[in-house]
C-alpha positions in Angstrom: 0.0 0.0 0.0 2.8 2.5 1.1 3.7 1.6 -2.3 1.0 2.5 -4.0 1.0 6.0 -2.5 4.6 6.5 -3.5 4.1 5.6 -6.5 0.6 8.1 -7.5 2.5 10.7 -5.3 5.2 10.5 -7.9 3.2 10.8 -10.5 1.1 13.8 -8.9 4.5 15.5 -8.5 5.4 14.7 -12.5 1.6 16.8 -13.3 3.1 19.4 -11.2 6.0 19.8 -12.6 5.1 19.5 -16.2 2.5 22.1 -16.3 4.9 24.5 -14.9 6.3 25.4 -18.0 3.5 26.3 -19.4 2.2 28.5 -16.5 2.1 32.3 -17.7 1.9 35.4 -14.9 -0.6 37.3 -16.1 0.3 41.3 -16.0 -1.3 43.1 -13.9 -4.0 45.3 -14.7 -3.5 49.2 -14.7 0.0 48.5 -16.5 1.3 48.7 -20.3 3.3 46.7 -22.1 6.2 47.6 -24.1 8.0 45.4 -26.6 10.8 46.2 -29.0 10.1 44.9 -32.1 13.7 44.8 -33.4 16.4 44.7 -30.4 19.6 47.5 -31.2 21.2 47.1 -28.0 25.2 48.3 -28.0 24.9 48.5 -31.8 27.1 50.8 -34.4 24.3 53.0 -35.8 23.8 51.7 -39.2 20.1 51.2 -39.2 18.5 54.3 -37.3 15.0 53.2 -37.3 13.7 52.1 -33.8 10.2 50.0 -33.3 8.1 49.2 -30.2 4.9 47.4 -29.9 2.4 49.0 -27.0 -0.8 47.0 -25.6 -2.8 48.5 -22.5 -3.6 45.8 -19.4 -7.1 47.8 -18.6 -4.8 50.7 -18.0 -6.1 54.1 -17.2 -3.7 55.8 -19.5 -5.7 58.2 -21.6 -2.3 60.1 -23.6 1.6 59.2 -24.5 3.9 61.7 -24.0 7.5 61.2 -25.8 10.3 63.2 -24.3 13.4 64.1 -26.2 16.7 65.0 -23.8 20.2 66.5 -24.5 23.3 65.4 -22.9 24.4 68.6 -21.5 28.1 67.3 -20.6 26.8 66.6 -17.2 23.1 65.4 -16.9 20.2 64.8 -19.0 18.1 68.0 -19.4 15.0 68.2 -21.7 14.5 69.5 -24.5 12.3 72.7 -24.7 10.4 72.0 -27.6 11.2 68.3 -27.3 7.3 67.0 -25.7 5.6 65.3 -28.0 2.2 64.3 -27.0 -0.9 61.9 -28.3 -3.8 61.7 -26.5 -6.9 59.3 -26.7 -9.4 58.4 -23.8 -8.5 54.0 -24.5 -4.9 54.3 -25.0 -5.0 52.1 -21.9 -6.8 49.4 -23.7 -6.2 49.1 -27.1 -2.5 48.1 -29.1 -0.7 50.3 -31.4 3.4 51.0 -32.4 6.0 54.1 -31.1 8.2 54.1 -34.1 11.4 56.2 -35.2 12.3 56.8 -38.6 15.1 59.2 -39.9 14.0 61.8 -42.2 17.3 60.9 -44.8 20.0 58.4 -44.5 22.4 61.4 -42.9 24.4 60.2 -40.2 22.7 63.2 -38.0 19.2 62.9 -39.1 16.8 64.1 -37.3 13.9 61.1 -36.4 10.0 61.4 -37.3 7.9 60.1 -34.5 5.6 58.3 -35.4 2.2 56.6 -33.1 -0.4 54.4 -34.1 -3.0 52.6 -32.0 -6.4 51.2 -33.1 -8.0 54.1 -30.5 -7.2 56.8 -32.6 -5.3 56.1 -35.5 -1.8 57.7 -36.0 0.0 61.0 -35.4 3.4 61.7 -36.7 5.7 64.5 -34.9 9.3 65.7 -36.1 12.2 66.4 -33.6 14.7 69.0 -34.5 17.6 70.1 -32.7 20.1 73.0 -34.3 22.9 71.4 -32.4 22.3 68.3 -34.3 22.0 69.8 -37.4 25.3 71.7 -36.7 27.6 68.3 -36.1 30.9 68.1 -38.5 29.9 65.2 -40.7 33.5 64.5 -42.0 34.2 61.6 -39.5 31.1 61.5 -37.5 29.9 58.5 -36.2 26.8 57.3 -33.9 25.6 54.5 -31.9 22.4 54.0 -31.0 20.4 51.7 -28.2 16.9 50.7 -26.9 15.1 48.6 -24.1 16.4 44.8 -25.3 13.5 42.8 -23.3 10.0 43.5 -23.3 8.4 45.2 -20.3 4.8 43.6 -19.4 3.8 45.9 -16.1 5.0 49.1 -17.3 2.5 51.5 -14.5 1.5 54.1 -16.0 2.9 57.8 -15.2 6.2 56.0 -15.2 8.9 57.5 -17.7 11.7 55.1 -19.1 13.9 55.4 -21.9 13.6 54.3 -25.3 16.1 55.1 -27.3 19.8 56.5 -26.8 22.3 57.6 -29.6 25.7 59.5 -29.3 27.9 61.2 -31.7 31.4 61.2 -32.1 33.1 63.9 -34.6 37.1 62.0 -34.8 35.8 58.9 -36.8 36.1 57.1 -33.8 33.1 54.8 -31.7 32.2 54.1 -28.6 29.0 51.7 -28.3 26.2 52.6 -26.3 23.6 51.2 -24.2 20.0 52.2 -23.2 21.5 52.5 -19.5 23.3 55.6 -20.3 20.1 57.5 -19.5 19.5 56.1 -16.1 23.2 55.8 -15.0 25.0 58.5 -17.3 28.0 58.4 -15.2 28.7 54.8 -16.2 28.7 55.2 -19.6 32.2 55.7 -21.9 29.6 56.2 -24.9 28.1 59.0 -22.9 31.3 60.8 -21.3 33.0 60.9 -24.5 30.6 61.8 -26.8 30.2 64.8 -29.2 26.7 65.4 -28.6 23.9 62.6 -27.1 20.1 62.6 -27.1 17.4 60.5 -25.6 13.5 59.7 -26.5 11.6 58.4 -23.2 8.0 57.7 -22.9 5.5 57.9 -20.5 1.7 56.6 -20.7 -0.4 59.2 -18.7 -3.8 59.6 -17.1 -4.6 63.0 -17.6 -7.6 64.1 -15.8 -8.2 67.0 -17.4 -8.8 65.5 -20.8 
């Protein structure tokens, strides 16, 4: 008999354990998730363009706003004219796409914004910084980063990076990564770069919408 128990305890153990692998957490609710489409982590920038997929968890996020920053030498400080902002009342439950193109295949292009959703279809914005614009492009070179894993209980009102890229003006390159923005002080990319900007994003309730 003691046997017997072993035996179907064994195999109750063997259900266990095999159905773990196909146990999922589900997100919570009141959260976004954010997914790169493409990863360009620690990457020379050859390819500019930078993809995310967006999905709402029954969030309460009615608007996205995109920030652009400038390395400053020091710190991170925003861009005056650098908000760019979409706002629809289901953001927080429907799907949609933050995407960044370059307007020409110039190592110092500027990026077009651009945000879809099924809420409220798309919007398109166009970031443009004079100091950009104003880089020696005889031996520039860039490198560029974004998140590498997907983020499934982003809460809303919560700002994180999505993009990083730095310039160099002696032909030289130093790689990267989407860290620079939280811990600039840590980064060779960051501390010996021409000229650095970020894009972050943050899905908002806004109650006055």
């Amino acid at each position: 008999m003691k046997k017997r128990h072993a035996a179907l305890a064994a195999l109750a153990l063997v259900g266990i354990l095999s159905g773990c692998g196909h146990t999922k957490t589900q997100p919570a609710d009141n959260t976004m998730h954010l997914a790169p489409v493409e990863k360009k982590a620690n990457t020379a920038q050859v390819d500019m363009s930078v993809k995310y997929d967006f999905s709402g968890n029954n969030a309460d996020a009615n608007g996205i706003e995109i920030q652009r920053y400038e390395w400053d030498g020091s710190a991170w400080s925003k861009d005056e004219f650098g908000l760019f902002t979409v706002n629809a009342e289901d953001i927080g439950k429907s799907s949609g796409i933050i995407q960044f193109d370059p307007e020409s295949d110039a190592v110092n292009a500027e990026y077009n914004i651009n945000v879809q959703s099924d809420d409220f279809g798309g919007s398109m914005q166009f970031a443009d910084s004079s100091k950009l614009s104003d880089l020696p492009v005889e031996q520039i070179t860039s490198s560029v980063a974004m998140q590498e894993e997907p983020i499934d209980d982003l809460a809303v009102d919560v700002e994180i990076p999505l993009l990083v890229r730095t310039f160099r003006t002696d032909g030289t390159q130093i790689l990267v990564a989407i860290d620079a923005f939280s811990d600039p002080g840590n980064s060779s990319a960051l501390k010996y770069s021409s000229y650095a900007e970020a894009y972050t994003v943050k899905f908002v309730k806004n109650d006055h919408l």
